[in-house]
C-alpha positions in Angstrom: -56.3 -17.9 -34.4 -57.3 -14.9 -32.2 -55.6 -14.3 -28.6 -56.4 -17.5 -26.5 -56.3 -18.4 -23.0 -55.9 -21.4 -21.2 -58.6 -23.3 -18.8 -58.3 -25.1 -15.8 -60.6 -27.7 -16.8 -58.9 -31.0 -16.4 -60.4 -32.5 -20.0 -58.9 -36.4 -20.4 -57.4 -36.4 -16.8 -60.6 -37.9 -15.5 -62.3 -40.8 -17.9 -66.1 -39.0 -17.9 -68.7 -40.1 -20.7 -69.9 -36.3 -20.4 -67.4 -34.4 -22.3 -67.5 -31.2 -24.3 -68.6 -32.1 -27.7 -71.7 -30.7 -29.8 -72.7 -30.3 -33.1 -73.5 -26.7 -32.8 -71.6 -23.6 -33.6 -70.4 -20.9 -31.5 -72.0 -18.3 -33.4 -75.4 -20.3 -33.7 -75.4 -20.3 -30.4 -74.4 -16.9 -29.3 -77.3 -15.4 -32.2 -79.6 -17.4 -30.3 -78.4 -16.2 -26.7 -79.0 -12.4 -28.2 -82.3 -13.1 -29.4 -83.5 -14.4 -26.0 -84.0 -17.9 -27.3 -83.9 -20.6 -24.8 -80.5 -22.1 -25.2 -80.0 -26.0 -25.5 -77.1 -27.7 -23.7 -75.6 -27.9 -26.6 -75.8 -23.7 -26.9 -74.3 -23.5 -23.6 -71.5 -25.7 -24.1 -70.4 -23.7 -27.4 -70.6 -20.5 -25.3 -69.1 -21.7 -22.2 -66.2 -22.8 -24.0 -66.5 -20.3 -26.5 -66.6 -22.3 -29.4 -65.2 -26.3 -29.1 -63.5 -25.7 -33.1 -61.3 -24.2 -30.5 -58.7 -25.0 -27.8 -58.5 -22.8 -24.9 -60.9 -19.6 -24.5 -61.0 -17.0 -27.5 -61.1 -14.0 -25.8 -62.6 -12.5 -28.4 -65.3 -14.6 -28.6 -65.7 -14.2 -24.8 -66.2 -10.8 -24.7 -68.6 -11.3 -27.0 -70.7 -13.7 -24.5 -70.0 -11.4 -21.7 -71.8 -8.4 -23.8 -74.9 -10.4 -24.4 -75.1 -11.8 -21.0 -74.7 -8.1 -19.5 -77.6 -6.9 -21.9 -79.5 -9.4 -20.5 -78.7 -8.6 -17.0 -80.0 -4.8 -17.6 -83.3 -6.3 -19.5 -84.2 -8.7 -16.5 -83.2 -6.3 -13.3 -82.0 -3.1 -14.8 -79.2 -1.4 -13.1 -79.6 -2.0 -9.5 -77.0 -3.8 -7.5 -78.6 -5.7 -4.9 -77.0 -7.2 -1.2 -78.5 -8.6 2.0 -77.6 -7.7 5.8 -77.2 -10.8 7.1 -74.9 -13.2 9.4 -73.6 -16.7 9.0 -74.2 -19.0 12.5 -73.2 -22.5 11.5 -73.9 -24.8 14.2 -70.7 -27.2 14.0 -67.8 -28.5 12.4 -68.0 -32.4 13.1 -68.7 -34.3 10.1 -68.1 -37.4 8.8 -68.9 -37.1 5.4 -65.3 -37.2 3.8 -66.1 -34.5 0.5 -62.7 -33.9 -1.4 -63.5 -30.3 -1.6 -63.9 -29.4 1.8 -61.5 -28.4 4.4 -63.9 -26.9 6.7 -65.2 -30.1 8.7 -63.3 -31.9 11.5 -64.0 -35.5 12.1 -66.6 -36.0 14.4 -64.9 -38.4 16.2 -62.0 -35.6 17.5 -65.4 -34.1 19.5 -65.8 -37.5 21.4 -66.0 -36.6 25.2 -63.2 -39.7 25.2 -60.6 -37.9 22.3 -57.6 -36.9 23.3 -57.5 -34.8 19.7 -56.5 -31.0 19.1 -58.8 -29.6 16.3 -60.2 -25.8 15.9 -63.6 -27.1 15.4 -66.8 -26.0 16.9 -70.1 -27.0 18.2 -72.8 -24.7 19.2 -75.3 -25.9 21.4 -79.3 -24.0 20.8 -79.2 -21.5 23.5 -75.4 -20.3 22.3 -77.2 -19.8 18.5 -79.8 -18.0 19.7 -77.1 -15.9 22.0 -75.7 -15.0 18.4 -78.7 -14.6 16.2 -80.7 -12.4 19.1 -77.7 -10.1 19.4 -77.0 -9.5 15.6 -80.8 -9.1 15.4 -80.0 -5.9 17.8 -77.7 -4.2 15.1 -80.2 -4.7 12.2 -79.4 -7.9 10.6 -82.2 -8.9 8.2 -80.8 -12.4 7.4 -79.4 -15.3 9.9 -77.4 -18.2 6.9 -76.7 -21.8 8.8 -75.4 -24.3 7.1 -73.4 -27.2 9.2 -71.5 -30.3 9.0 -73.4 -33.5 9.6 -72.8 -34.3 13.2 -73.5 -37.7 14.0 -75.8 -36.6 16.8 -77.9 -34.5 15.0 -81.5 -35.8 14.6 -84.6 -34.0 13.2 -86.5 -33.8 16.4 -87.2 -35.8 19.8 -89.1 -38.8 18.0 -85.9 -38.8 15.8 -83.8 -39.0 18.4 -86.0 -42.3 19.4 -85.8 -44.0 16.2 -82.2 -43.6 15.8 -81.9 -44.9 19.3 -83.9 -47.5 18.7 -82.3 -48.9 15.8 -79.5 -52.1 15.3 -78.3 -50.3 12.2 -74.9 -49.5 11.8 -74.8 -47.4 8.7 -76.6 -44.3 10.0 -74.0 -42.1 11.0 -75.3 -41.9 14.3 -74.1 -41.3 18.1 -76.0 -40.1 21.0 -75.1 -36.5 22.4 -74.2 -37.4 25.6 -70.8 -39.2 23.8 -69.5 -35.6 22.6 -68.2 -32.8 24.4 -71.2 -30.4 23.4 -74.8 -31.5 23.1 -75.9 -29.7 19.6 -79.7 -30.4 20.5 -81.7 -31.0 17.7 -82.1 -29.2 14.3 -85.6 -28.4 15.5 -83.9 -27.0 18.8 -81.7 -25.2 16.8 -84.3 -23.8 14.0 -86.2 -23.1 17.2 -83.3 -20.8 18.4 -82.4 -19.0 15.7 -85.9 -17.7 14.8 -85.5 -14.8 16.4 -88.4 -11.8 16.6 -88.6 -11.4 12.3 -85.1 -12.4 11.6 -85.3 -14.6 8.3 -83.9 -17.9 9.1 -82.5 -19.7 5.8 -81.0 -22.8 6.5 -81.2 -26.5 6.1 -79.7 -28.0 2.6 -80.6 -30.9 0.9 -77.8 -33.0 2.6 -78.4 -32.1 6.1 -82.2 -32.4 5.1 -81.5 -36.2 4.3 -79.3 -36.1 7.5 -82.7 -35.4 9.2 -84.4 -38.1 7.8 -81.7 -41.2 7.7 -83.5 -44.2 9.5 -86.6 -43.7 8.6 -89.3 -44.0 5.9 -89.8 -39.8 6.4 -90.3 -38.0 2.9 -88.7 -34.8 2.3 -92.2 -32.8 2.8 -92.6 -34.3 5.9 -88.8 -33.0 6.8 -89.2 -29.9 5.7 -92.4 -29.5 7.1 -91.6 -29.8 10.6 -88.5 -27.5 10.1 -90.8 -25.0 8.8 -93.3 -25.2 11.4 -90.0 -24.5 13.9 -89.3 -21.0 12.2 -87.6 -22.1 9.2 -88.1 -19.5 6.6 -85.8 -21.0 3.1 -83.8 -23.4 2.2 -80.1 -23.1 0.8 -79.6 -24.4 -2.3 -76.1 -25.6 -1.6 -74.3 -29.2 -1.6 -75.1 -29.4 -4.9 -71.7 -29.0 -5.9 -71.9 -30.4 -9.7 -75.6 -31.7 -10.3 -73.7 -34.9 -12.5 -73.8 -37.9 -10.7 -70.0 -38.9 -12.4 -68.1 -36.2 -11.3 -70.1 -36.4 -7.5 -68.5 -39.9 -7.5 -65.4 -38.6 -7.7 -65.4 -35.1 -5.3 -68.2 -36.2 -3.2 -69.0 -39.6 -3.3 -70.5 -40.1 0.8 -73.1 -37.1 -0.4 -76.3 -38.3 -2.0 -77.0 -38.1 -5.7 -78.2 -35.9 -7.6 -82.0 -37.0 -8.6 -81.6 -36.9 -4.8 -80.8 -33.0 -3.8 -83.6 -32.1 -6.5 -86.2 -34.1 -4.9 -85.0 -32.4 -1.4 -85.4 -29.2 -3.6 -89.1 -29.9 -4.5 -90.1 -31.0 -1.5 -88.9 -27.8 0.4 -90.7 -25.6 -2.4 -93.8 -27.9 -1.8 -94.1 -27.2 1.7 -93.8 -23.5 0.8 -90.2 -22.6 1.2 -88.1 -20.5 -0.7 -85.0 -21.9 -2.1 -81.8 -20.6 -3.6 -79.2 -23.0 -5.8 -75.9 -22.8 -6.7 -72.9 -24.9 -8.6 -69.3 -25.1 -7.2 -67.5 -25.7 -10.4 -63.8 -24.9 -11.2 -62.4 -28.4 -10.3 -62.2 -31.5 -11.6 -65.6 -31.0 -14.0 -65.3 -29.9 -17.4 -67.9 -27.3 -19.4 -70.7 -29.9 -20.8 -71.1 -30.9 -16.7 -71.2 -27.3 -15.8 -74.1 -26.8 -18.4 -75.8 -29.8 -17.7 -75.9 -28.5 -14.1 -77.6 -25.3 -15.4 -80.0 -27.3 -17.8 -81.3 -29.8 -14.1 -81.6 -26.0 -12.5 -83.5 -24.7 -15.1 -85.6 -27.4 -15.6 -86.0 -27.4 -11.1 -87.3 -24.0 -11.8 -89.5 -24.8 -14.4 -91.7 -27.1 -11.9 -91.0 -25.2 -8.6 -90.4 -21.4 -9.3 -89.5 -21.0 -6.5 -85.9 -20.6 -6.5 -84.5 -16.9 -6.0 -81.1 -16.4 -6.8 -78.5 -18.3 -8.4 -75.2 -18.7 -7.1 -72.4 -19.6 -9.0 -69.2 -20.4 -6.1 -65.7 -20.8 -7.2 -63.8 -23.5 -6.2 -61.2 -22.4 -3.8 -58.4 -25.5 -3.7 -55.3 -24.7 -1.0 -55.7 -26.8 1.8 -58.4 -29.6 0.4 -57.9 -32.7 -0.1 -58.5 -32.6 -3.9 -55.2 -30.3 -4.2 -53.4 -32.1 -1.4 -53.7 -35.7 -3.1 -52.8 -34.2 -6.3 -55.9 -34.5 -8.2 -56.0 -31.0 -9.5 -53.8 -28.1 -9.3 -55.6 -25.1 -9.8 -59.1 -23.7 -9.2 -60.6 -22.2 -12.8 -59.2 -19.3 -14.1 -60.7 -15.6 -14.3 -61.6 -16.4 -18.2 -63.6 -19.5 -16.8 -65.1 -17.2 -13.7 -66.5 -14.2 -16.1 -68.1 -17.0 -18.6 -69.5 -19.3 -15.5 -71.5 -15.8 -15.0 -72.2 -15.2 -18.1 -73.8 -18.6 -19.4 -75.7 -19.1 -16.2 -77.5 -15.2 -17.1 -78.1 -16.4 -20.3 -79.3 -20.2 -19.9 -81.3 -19.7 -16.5 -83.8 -17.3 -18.5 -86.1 -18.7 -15.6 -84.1 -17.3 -12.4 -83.7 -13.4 -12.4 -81.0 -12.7 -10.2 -77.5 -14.5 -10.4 -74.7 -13.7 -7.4 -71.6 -12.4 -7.8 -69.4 -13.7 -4.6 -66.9 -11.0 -3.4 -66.0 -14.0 -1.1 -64.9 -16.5 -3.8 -63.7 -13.4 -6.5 -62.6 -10.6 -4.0 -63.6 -7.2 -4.9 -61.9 -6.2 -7.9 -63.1 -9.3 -10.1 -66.4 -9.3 -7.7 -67.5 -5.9 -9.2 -66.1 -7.1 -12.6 -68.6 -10.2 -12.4 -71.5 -6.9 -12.2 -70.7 -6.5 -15.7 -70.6 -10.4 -17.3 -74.4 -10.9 -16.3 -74.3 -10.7 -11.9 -76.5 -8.3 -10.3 -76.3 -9.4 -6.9 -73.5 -8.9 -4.9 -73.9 -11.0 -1.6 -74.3 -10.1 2.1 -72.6 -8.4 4.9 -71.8 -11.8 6.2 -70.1 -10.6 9.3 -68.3 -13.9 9.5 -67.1 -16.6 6.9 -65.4 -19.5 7.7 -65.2 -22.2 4.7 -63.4 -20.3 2.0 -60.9 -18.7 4.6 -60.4 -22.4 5.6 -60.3 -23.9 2.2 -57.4 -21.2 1.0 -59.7 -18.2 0.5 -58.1 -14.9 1.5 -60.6 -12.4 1.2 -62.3 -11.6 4.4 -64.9 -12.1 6.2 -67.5 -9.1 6.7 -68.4 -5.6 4.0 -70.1 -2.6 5.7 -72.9 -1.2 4.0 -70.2 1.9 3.2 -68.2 -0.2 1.1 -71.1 -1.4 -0.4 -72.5 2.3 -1.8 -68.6 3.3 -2.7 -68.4 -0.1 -4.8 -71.4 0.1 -6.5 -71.7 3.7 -7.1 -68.2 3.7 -8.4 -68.9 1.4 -11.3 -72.1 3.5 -12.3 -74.5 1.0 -10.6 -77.4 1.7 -7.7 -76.7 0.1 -4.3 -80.4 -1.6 -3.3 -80.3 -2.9 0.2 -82.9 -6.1 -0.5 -84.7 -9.3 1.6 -82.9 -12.6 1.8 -86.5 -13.2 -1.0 -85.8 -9.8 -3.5 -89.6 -9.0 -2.2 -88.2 -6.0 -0.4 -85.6 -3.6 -1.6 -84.4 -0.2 -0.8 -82.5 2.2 -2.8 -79.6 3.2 -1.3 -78.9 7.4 -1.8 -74.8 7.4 -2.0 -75.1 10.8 -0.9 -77.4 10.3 2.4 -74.8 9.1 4.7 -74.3 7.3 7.3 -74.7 3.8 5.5 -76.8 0.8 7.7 -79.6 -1.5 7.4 -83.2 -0.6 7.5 -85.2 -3.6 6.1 -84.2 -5.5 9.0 -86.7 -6.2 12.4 -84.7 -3.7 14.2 -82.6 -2.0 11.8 -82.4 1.9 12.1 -79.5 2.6 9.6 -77.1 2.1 12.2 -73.9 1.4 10.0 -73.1 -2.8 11.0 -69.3 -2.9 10.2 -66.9 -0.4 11.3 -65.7 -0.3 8.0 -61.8 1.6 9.2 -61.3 -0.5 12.3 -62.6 -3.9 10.3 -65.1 -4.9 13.4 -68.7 -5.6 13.6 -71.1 -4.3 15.6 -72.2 -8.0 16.4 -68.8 -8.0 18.8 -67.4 -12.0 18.0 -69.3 -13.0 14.8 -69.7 -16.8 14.3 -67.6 -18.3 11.7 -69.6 -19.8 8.6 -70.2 -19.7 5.2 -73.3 -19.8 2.6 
């Protein structure tokens, strides 16, 4: 056997019915990968393993997955390298939802005007948001990401407020704002505040879209709809963690399902929205539920087309609860990393640009993931709070300097682009200073000092995308 290396997927520790088996080959597969072929679930599982003959990952065979998937990667968006200004504002903390994965909430209950609780949460109330958002609009941010816990007093909008009010039901997760310390308004109030003079607003998952509509008989349409007509612009594809219902049971099982967060999907593309999606994957899933996630994305795409980018997060496990009650140990390894890009570049032939996430990789591995089938490398962020929380440990903002030195430096074209790839703009690495332009009010001001480490937004708000 040639040189091997070992996963982190937990196969047999967890009794799933989806388990990496096929009757393919590995070589089938990858000849139908090369040729452009639409790839069966069967196709990906042979190359996201590389080859279940086989324990552990052939490297050999790997390399070989990560050649085709690059070569696909320069026939679908050549050699440009593309990243977003933008800030993360996430409006609070408080949840209640209980995921294994996250270490980023606080329970609601510490925010009670009546607790007597220490916790480093946060809630923001509409006017502090737009505060935030107006001032990073200033220093040519293009892009303002939200994405929050599900604070109990969070409603869609004023006649949501009245329903949940209204009702004798005890399962809705529901308190009125006058019972917490900070009144987070509504997530019409806060769409409201954050649409800011052309900044793109992208916000609003599928979960907190459900947590707009718990109590009543409201479809998803009619959710998104009404957020729309406050200023919102697209929809994160996140919380979808791993789009298989048995292993949401076990990391996630408060969150809805997933027949659920595609019909949230749908429903924001029918109203007109953008969306984005993404997999968090590298902890107690094994390949055939990573590829059958790809395979609902694909197929989400097929009916919608709607959906931008793809982004592929890995799962960072210090300080979780699935690493603290000893469920796994590890998150996946950098074999498992290159070949989650890799098979999504070649199986999502419908979605042209995958992510590479210098938050989740750090920038030595992020560039790397440039070359297994990623050609888009995030945003200036400005602030990121759930990985550092979770474990993650590397940082939280990347100046449009770093960016050109980066991508110039592995023989790549820096493209400053929209949150929706509509707008781009090639980046000369030898036109300095480096900033912004695409944005309402960007001038090419450089954001990030990148020396000193600060941001010309002064005290970012912690969050994540």
């Amino acid at each position: 056997m040639e040189d091997a290396a070992r996963t982190n997927v937990p196969r047999g520790r967890f009794d799933f019915e989806c388990v990496p088996e096929t009757d393919q080959s590995f070589e089938t597969a990858l000849a139908k990968a090369r040729d452009g072929e639409r790839l069966t679930v069967a196709d990906g599982v042979e190359l996201m393993t590389t080859g279940t003959d086989r324990e552990g990952i052939d490297l050999a065979r790997k390399e070989r997955v990560l050649e085709a998937a690059d070569r696909r990667r320069e026939e679908v968006v050549g050699d440009d390298v593309t990243f977003v200004a933008n800030l993360n504002n996430n409006v609070t903390t408080a949840c209640n939802t209980g995921c294994l994965f996250c270490n980023f909430k606080d329970t609601a209950q510490h925010f009670e005007e009546e607790s007597d609780e220490d916790h480093a949460g946060f809630t923001k109330t509409p006017e502090e948001s737009r505060e935030i958002v107006a001032a990073a609009r200033e220093t040519g941010i293009y892009e303002v990401t939200s994405v929050s816990g599900l604070h109990p007093a969070l409603a869609l909008d004023d006649e949501h407020v009245e329903i949940l009010e209204a009702s004798d039901r005890g399962d809705l997760n529901y308190k009125p704002a006058d019972a917490y310390e900070t009144d987070p308004g509504t997530y019409v109030d806060q769409m409201e505040a954050m649409d800011v003079d052309g900044v793109h607003l992208h916000s609003m998952t599928p979960e907190e879209a459900y947590h707009a509509r718990r109590g009543t008989d409201w479809s998803y349409e009619e959710v998104y709809g009404r957020l729309k007509d406050a200023g919102l612009d697209s929809a994160p594809g996140t919380a979808a963690e791993i789009l298989v219902d048995e292993v949401r049971a076990v990391i996630c099982p408060g969150k809805i399902g997933t027949d659920e967060w595609i019909e949230a999907m749908e429903a924001a593309a029918a109203v007109g929205l953008d969306t984005t999606a993404t997999i968090m994957y590298g902890h107690v899933e094994n390949e055939a539920h990573r590829v059958r996630h790809l395979k609902r994305v694909r197929d989400l795409q097929d009916r919608t087309g709607n959906i931008t980018e793809f982004v592929p997060l890995s799962f960072v496990h210090p300080n979780t609860p699935l690493a603290e009650r000893g469920m796994i140990d590890a998150g996946a390894t950098t074999h498992e990393d290159e070949l989650m890009i890799a098979v999504s570049r070649l199986f999502l032939d419908n979605i042209e640009n995958i992510q590479s996430s210098w938050v989740k990789y750090g920038d030595e591995q992020g560039l790397k993931m440039l070359s297994c089938g990623a050609n888009d490398f995030m945003g200036t962020i400005l602030s990121e709070e759930i990985t550092k929380r979770a474990g993650g440990e590397f940082g939280e903002a990347r100046s449009f300097a770093e960016y050109v030195e980066m991508i110039t430096a592995i023989g790549r074209t820096p493209v400053e682009r929209s949150t929706d790839y509509r707008e781009t703009r090639e980046i000369d690495p030898d036109d300095p200073p480096f900033g912004p332009e695409l944005g309402p009010a960007a001038d090419g001001t450089p954001l990030v000092d990148s020396a000193a480490g600060s941001t010309a937004a002064g005290d970012a708000s912690p969050a994540d995308d």
